[in-house]
N, C-alpha and C positions, 0 to 999 in steps of 0.2 A: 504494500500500500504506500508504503514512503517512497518509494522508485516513482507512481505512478504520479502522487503528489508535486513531486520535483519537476518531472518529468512536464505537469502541466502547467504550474506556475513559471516554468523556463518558456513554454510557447505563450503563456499569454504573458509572460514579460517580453519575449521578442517581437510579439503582434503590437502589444504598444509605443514600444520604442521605433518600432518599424512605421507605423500611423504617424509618430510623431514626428520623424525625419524625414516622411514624403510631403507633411504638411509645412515646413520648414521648409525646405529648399525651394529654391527660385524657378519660377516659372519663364520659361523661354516666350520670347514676346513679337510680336511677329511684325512687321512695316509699321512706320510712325505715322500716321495721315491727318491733316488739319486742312479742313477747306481746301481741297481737291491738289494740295500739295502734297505728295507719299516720300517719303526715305525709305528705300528698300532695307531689310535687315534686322539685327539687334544687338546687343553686344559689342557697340561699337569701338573699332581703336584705328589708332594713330598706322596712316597708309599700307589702310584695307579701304576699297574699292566698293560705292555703294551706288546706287543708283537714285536719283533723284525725280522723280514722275511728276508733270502739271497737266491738269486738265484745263487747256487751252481756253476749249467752245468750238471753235471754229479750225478749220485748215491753216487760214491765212493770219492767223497771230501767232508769237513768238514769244517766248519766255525768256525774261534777265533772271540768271538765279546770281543769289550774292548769301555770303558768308560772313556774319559776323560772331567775331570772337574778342569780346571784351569792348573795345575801342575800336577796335581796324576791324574794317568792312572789305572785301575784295572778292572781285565777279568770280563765280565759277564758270561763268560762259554763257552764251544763248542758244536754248533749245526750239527746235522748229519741230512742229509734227512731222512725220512720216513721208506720208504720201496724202495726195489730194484731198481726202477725205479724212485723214483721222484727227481726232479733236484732242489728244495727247502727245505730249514731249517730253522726251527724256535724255539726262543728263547723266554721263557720269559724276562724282566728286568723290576726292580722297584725301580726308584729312590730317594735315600736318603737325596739328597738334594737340593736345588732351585740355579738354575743359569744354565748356558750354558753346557750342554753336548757333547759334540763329540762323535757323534758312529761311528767305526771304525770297520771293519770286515779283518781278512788275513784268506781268501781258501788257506787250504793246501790238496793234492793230488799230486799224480803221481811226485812225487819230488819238486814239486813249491808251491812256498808259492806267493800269489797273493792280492793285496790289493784291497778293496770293500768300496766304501764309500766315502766322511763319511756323516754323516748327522747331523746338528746341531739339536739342541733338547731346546728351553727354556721350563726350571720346574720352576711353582712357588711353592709356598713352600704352599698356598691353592688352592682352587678353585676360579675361578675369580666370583667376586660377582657382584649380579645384582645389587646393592644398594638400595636393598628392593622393587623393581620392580618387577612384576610378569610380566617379560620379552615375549612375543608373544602373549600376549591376550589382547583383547578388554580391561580389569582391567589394566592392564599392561598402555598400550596407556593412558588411562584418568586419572593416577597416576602418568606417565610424563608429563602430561600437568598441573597438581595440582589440577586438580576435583578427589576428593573422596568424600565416603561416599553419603552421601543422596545429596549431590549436584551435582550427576551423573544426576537424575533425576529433578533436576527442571526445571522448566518451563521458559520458554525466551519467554517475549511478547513485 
């Protein structure tokens, strides 16, 4: 009966602990979009390559996208739709350096210049690190609980 005992409050202490480190950890978050401006991605850092999307309206207008970081503002370029018909534009940008970005977009066409945006952007300056966790696997789990190695497998009696 103590074997079985053990044996059960070991799985519902694991089922808890287990509940409580999928509730914990960070959810992956998928394109930034504010008023028809998208940043593709998540996890942003420092020159990795993102994609910037404006919903134009029209064929014949063109997107200024621009970047501010702190004080200094500087174009990433002007995006034109496609082809004749499509009402979206996109840009690449690849940012140089970690902290807050502001992306800002002005549609100009048909004599108006119209403002899009903005969307803030945190870059860090790496990738966010697991802390040496192999983050969504079973190894993962019992390397935050501090079972490694051969003491995955032992035995509980």
């Amino acid at each position: 009966m103590t074997n079985i005992r053990k044996a059960g409050l070991s799985a519902a202490g694991f089922a808890a602990i287990s509940a409580t480190i999928a509730i914990a950890a960070p959810f992956a978050t998928a394109d930034t979009t504010v008023n028809g401006l998208t940043v593709s991605g998540s996890g942003y850092t420092v020159g990795q390559t993102y994609t910037i999307t404006v919903v134009t309206g029209s064929p014949s207008v063109s997107a200024n996208v621009f970047d501010t970081t702190g004080s200094s503002t500087v174009s990433i370029g002007t995006a034109t739709p496609a082809s004749g018909t499509a009402t979206t534009a996109a840009i690449n940008w690849t940012p140089t350096s970690a902290g807050t970005h502001h992306i800002t977009v002005t549609l100009n066409g048909a004599g108006q210049s119209v403002p899009v945006g903005p969307v803030d952007i945190t870059v860090s300056a790496t990738a966010a690190s697991d802390n040496g966790l192999d983050t969504g696997s079973a190894a993962g789990l019992l390397k935050s609980l501090g079972i490694t190695g051969s003491s995955a497998n032992a035995r509980v009696s």
